[in-house]
N, C-alpha and C positions, 0 to 999 in steps of 0.2 A: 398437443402441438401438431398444426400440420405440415408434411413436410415440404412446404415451400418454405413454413419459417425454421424448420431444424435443421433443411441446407443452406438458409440464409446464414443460420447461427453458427454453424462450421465453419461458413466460408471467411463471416468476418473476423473468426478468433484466429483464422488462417492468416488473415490482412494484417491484422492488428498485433499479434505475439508471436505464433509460432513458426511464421518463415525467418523471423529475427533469434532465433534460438542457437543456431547452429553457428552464428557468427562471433556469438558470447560466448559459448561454451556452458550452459546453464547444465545443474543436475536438479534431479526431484528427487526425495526420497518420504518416505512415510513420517508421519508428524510425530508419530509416539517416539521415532527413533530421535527428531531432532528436536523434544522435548526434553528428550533424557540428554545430547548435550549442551544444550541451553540452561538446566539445572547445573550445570558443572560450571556454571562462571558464575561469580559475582556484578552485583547491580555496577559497578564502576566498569567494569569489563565490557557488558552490554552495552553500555551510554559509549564505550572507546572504538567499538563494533558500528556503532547507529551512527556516530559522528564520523568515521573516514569514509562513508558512504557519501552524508552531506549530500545537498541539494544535487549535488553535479550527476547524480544515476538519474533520476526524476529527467534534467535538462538531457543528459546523452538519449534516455529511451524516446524521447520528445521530438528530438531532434534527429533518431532516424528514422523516428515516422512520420515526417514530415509536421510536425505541428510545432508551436511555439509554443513559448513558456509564459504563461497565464493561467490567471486564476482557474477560469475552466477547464483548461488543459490536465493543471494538475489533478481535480476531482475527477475527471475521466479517468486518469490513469491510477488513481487510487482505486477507484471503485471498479473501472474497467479490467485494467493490466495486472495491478496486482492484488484487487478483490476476487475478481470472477473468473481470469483466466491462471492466474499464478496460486489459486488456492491461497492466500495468506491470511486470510479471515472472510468473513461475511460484511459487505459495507452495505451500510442504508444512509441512504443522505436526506435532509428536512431542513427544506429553504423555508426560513421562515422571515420576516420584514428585517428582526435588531439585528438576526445571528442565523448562521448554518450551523447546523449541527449532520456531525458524523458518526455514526454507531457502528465501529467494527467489534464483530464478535466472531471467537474460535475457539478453538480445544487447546491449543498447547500450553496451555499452564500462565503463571504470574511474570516470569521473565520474557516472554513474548511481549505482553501487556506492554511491559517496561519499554524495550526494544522498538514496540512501533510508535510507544508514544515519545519519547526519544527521536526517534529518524522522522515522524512525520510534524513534530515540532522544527527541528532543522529545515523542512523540505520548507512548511510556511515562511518561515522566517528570514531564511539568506535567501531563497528561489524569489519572493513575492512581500519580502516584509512584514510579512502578519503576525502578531505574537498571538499566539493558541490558547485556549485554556481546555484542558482537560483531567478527567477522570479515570485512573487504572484499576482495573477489579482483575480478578484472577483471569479471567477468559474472555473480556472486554475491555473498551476504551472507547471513555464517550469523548469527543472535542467539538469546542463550541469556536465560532470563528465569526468573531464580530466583525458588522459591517460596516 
């Protein structure tokens, strides 16, 4: 990487996440720690976690960074916000004609899995009306998003 593009890539994660950090009050901590208490709840627990989140975090972060609430928007901010800069998983995205497919992959375990496929079924759904379909594996979640 040259460094005209690795002080590009700082300055936009600067743009884009980290000057909005200190306004939320956001923590990070290591995944293995918040693996171990995402194992202490049950799947009904997770899904009651995922749903009072609800589309309206998607629309707030959206809407301080000046962009609106559209389909694009959201895949930016999935893949962008909290793929790449918030560590939450690895996303790959594959526009194909019928369907998009999304492949997030990470380490923290099967209740993760649960949890995003949970909150980002919510986020299609009341944000954009889309019903999702997807697949949960222990350290992935494939979602298909018909066109």
């Amino acid at each position: 990487m040259s460094k005209n593009a690795l002080i590009n890539k700082i300055l936009l994660h600067y743009k884009d996440e980290l000057r909005f950090h200190e306004a939320v009050g956001e923590l990070s901590f290591e995944s293995e720690t918040f693996s171990l208490v995402l194992n202490h709840l049950d799947i009904e627990e997770i899904e009651d976690v995922a749903d009072s989140l609800r589309s309206r975090k998607v629309q707030e972060n959206l809407m301080r960074k000046g962009r609106e609430l559209n389909y694009e928007n959201v895949l930016w901010f999935i893949k962008q916000i909290q793929g790449e800069y918030g560590g939450w998983f690895r996303c790959d995205i594959y526009r194909e004609e019928k369907a998009d497919r999304i492949h997030l992959s990470h380490g923290v375990g099967k209740n993760w899995s649960h949890f995003l496929d949970f909150y980002l079924s919510n986020i299609f759904l009341e944000a954009l009306g889309i019903k999702i379909q997807s697949v949960v594996l222990e350290n992935n979640v494939h979602i298909t998003i018909p066109k």
